[in-house]
N, C-alpha and C positions, 0 to 999 in steps of 0.2 A: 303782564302784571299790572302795567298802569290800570288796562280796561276794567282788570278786574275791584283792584282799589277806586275806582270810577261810580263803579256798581256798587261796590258797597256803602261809600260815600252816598250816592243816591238814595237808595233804601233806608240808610239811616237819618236819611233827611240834613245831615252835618257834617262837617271838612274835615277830615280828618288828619290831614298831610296837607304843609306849609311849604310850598314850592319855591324857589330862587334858582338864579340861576348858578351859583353856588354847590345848593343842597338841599334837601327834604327832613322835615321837620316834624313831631309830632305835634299838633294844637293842644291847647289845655283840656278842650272838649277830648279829646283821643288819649290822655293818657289815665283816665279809669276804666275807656272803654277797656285799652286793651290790661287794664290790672288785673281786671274782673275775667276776660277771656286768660287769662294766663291760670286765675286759681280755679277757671273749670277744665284747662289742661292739665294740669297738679291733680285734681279730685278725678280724671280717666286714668291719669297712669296711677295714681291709688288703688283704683278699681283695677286696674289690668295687673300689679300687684297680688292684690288681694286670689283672684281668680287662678294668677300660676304658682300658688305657694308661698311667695317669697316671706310673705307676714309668718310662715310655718318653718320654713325651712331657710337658711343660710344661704342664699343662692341669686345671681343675679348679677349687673353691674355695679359695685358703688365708687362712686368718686370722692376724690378726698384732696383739699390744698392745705399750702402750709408753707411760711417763706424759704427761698434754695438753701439758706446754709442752712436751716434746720431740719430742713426736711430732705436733705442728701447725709447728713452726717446722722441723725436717731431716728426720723419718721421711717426713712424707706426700705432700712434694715428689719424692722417693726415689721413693717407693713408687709414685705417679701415672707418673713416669718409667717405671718396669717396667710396667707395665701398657699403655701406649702400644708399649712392645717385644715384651709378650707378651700379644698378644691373646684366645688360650686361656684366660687365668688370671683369675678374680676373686676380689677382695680383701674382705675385711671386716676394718676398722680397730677397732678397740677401744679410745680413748683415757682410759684410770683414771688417777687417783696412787693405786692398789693392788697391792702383788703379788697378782696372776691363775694359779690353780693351772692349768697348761693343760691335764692332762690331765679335771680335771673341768668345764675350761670347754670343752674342744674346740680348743684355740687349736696353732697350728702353729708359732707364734716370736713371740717378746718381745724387747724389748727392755728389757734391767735395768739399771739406774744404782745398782748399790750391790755390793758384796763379797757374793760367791757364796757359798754354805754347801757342802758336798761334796753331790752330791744326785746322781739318774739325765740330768741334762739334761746337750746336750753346748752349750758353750761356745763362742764364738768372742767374743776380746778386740778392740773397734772403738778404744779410748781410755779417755781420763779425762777428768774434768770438775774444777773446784773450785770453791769457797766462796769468794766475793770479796765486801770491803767497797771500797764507791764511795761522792763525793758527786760534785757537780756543783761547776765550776773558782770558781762566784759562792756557792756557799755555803761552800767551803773558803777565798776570800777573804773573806767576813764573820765567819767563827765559828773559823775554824784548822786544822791537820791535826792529828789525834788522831796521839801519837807511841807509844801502847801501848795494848792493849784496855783496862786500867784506865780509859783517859778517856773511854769510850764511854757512860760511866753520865751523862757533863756536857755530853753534845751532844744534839741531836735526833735521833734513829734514828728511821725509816720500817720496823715488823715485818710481815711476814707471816706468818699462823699456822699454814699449812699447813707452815712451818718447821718446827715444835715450840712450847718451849716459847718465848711472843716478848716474854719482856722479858731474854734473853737470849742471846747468841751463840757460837757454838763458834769459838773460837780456839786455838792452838797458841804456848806461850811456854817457852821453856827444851827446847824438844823435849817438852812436855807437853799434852794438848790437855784443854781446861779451857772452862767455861761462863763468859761477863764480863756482867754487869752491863750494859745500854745504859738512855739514857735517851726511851721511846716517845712522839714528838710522832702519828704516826699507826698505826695500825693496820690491815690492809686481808687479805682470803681471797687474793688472788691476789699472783701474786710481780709480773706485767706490770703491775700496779697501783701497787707498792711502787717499780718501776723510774721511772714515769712520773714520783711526785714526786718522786724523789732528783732528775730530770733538771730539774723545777721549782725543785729549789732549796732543798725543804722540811728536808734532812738527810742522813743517812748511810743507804744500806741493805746488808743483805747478800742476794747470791741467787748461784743458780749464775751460772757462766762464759759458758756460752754464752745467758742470759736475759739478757746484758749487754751482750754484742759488742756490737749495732749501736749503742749506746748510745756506746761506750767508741770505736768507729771515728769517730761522729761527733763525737767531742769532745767531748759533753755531759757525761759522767760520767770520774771519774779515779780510780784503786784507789787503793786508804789500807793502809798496815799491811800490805803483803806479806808482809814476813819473819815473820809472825804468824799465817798462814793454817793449816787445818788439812789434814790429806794430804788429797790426791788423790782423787776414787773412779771408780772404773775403769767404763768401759761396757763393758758386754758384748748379742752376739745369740743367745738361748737357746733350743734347743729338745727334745721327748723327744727318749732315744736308740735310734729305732724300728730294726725292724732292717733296712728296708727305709728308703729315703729319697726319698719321692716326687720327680719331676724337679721338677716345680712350687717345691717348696719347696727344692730345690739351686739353681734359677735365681734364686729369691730372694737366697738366701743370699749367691752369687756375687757377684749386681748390686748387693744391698743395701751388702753388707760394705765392700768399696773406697770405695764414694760417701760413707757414713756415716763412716768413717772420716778421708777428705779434709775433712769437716764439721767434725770435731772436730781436726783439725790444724789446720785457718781462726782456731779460737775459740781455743788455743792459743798462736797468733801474735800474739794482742792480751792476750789474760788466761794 
């Protein structure tokens, strides 16, 4: 492989790879070369597309990300669904809590839960999600309802870290949204973790809306501090804006959109 990065290096007259003894690097010269060779990869598998139907017909691989607890609890049920209807199509799930560059992962649509920046991807709005504080009906009769984020710092809170930072909460007071003080009885990586002892008994947690639902339908958990919550953030299903749109991935779109959508109307109903 060296020789062969040797040789090209040579032919192109320019370094392309910053050596150490560390690691290998791309130089500044090297990364339009290879942006440029990537979108003439994109524009063959276009063409290789185009040529086996896929622009006609439903058919083919699509890939699709979307973060674990959302996309194990509404995407993948979703998605299993289309797949039973489109038997052409196969999927490859990719469940991160990361944003996934898709055009260098290869990925076909994401699902984002966060305020879009202006960018080349085209959008389709499914909903909003929010930030809810719950405890459980037996530990708001032993210990009180918190009547302002201020008192969050004098109860037990349950943090998860993949939150941020977790000895604190993002609330919204006076139309201001503001970090409060909580006070952490446990700590735990996961949010379905944090959920399980709020429903124990153990405290107060915060996590999204829809990581609560079944929680909040069964009675276990009850929201505290509504009018104190922070805005909304919007989901959306994103993907490039090729200029071609495989049918594969318009039948996705289609089927996904509405069903994800109806998901997050459900979770709305309660939270």
């Amino acid at each position: 492989m060296s020789r062969r990065v040797a040789e090209l290096e040579a032919a192109l007259g320019v370094r392309l790879f910053e050596r150490t003894t560390r690691q290998v690097v791309l130089t500044d010269a090297a990364q339009p070369y290879f942006s440029t060779c990537q979108r003439l990869l994109d524009d063959l598998r276009e063409a290789d597309a185009v040529v086996t139907g896929e622009h006609r017909v439903p058919k083919g691989e699509l890939s699709i990300t979307a973060p674990i607890g959302f996309g194990r609890q509404h995407l993948q049920p979703v998605a299993l669904d289309f797949l039973r209807e489109y038997p052409r199509v196969d999927l490859r799930l990719q469940l991160v809590d990361r944003v996934v560059n898709l055009l260098d992962e290869h990925i076909d649509v994401a699902v984002r839960i966060s305020a879009l920046p202006d960018s080349s991807l085209v959008a389709r709005t499914l909903g909003e999600i929010r930030m809810v504080i719950l405890a459980s009906p037996d530990y708001l009769g032993r210990c009180g309802t918190p009547a302002h984020p201020r008192d969050l710092a004098a109860h037990a809170c349950i943090a998860w870290t993949s939150l941020g930072p977790f000895k604190s909460w993002l609330c919204r007071d006076a139309g201001v949204e503001a970090m409060f003080p909580i006070g952490v009885r446990l700590a735990t990586t996961m949010p379905e973790s944090a959920v399980d002892a709020a429903v124990a008994g153990l405290g107060l947690v915060q996590v999204a809306s829809y990581q609560a639902e079944a929680a909040v339908r069964a009675g276990q958990l009850v929201p505290v501090l509504r009018e104190f919550e922070a805005a909304p953030t919007p989901v959306n299903l994103v993907h490039p804006s090729n200029r071609l749109v495989p049918q594969k991935l318009r039948a996705f779109l289609d089927w996904a959109g509405p069903r994800l959508s109806k998901r997050l109307r459900a979770v709305a109903e309660v939270l």
